[in-house]
C-alpha positions, 0 to 999 in steps of 0.5 A, a space after each residue: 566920485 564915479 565922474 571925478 574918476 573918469 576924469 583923472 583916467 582922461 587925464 593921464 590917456 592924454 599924457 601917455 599920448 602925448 609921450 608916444 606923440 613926442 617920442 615919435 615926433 623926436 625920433 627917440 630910441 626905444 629900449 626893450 621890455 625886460 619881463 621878469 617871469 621868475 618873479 610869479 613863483 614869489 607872488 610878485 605880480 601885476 593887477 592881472 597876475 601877469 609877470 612884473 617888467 622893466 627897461 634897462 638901458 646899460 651904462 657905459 664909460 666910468 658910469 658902469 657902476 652908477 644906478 638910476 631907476 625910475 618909477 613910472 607915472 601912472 595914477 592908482 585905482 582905489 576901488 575892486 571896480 576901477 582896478 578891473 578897469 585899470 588891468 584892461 587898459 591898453 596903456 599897461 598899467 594893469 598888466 605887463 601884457 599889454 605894455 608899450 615901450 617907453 622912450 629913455 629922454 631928459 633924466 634917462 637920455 644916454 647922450 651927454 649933452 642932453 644928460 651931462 650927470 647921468 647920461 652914461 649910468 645904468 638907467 631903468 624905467 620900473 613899469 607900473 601896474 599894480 595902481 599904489 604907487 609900489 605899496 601894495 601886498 595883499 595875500 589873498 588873490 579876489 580870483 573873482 575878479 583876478 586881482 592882485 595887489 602886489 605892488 611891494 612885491 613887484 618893486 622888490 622883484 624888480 630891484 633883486 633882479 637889477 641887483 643880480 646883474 651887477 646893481 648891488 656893486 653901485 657907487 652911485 643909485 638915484 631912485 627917480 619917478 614921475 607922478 604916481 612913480 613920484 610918489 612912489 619914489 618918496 614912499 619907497 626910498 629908505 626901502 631902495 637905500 636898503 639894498 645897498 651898503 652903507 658905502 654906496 651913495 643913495 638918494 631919491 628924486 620924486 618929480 610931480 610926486 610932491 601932492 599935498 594935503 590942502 584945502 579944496 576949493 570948497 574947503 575940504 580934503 575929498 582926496 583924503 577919502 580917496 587915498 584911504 581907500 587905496 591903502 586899505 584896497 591894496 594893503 599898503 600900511 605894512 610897507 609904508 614908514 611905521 613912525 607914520 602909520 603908528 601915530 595917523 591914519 596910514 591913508 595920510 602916510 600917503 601924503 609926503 608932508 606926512 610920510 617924510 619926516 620918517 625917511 632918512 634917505 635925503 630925498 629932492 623934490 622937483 614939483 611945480 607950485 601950480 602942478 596941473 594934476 593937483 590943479 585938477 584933482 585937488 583944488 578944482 575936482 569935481 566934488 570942489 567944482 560941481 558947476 565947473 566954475 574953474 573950468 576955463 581958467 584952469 584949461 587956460 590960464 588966459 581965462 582966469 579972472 583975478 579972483 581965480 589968481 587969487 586962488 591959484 595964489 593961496 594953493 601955491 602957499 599951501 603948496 608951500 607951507 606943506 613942503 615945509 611941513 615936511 621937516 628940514 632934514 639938512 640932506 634934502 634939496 628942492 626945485 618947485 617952479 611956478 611953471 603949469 605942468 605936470 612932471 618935468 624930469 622926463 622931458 628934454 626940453 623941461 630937463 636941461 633947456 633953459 627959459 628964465 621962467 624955468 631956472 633958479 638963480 641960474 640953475 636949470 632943473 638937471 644942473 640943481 639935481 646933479 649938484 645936490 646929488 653930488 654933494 657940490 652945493 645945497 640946493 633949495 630953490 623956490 620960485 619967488 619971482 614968477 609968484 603966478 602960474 605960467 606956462 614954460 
């Protein structure tokens, strides 16, 4: 598990570079940290103890009072000794010491051609650093090793400060995320449409937070083992839905196949067929992949033989099969493409740009979600033409 970890840890280095290299690239406007130091008084803290942070970017114009807070990607750690690793990291997912400014594109932009639906709301990023995608709360501190895992109390902490400054007088809230803030969106969001009164409208979209509970290429579930471990690491069986923990075991709660059938919130999901994260993590990981047989081809979809299509084609069924497993509450929405990515709400050019291999009858990613949210049509979009995985 030792390698398969350190990959995952490669993995999302990359993406956080790559997100700095693209904002500097595109000259993106950073917004400042908030640090909430009141929040260490209720045990409201991140992996190190340190005070939970956010970024808030004020609305405007008639979207004052309208909400979006997203949670931010990050992965998890599911043993004492990577969550140790995981609150020394330079990229703040451990502790809001060592935190870096995120920029505000795609869903987040303030700029109404880029962002036509939210451009001018309030828009929060929730900085992560407990490692359990918001579920954590333990007691007790391993002041041994100065762990705490409070990722529940942090994504409370967080809202209750945003409902002071004027959240709780929302007409509009959207609870976002990407990745791990994905599914975190998803396990949290009858938890955030509890903040607010019946009267206001509250919906939930997880990007690239969608992993399903499928078959490995040995033919295995070696992520299972890996979410019980976090869940029973970070005490998170209390906050996840109790119609779930009561009739499984609280680590499949962790899967949104099973975990979604007891939210009512609707909920969109925006996730790739052929996620590149669960391409590498669940599919091909190292326990399925000792010899790196899949190696090429999933570094470069130019190096796959048909057989490994093939295979790529069966995941993406089982992909499917799993979203529809997840009930068919009428209030849901979805846009799953084939593209080879890994989240796609964050970015500008995957948000709003248009290339056909990206739309769904005609719609672009933010058009199906501003639709859905606003009630202006179902949206239910499945890629049935790009049947492969492509790049976008």
């Amino acid at each position: 598990m030792a390698t398969a970890t350190a990959g995952k840890w490669l993995r999302y280095t990359i993406l956080i570079v790559s997100v700095m290299l693209f904002s500097k690239i595109n000259g993106l406007e950073g917004v400042g940290i908030t640090i909430i130091e009141s929040a260490v008084a209720k045990g409201a803290v991140c992996l190190d103890g340190s005070p939970p942070a956010y970024q808030l970017d004020k609305g405007f114009g008639d979207g004052v009072n309208n909400w979006l807070v997203h949670m931010q990607w990050g992965g998890w750690c599911h043993t004492v000794e990577n969550c140790v690793e995981r609150k020394s990291m330079s990229n703040g997912l451990g502790s809001s010491k060592l935190m870096f400014e995120l920029d505000f594109s795609g869903i987040l932009s303030n700029k109404q051609d880029l962002n036509p639906n939210f451009y001018n709301w309030n828009r929060v990023i929730m900085r992560y650093c407990d490692g359990s995608s918001f579920t954590g709360d333990v007691e007790e501190v391993d002041f041994v090793n100065n762990l705490y895992y409070r990722g529940a109390r942090v994504f409370d902490a967080i809202n209750e400060e945003l409902m002071s400054f004027g959240m709780k007088d929302a007409q509009n809230a959207l609870l976002t995320g990407c990745s791990a803030g994905g599914l975190a969106a998803i396990l949290n969001c009858d938890k955030f449409r509890d903040f607010f009164p019946s009267t206001t409208r509250v919906k939930c979209v997880p990007d690239a937070g969608y992993f399903s509970h499928v078959k490995d290429l040995s033919g295995e579930y070696h992520l299972e083992e890996y979410y019980d471990k976090i869940v029973t690491l970070h005490g998170s069986t209390k906050r996840l839905p109790l119609g779930c923990t009561s009739t499984m075991k609280p680590g499949l709660c962790f899967y949104p196949q099973f975990v979604m059938p007891f939210i009512s919130t609707p909920i969109f999901i925006l996730n790739s067929a052929y996620d590149t994260w669960q391409v590498y993590n669940i599919l091909t990981s190292y326990e399925a992949d000792p010899n790196g047989d899949f190696t090429k081809c999933k570094t470069n979809l130019n190096e796959c033989s048909t057989s490994q299509l093939n295979r790529l084609d069966v995941f993406r069924s089982d992909f499917l099969k799993s979203v529809s497993a997840s009930g068919n509450n009428a209030s849901n929405g979805m846009f799953i493409n084939t593209c080879y990515t890994h989240c796609q709400s964050e970015t500008q050019s995957s948000w709003l740009e248009n290339p056909a291999s990206r739309v769904l009858d005609d719609k672009t990613i933010s058009e199906g979600v501003g639709d859905w949210f606003y009630d202006k049509s179902e949206v239910r979009k499945i890629d049935a033409e790009h049947v492969l995985p492509h790049y976008c």
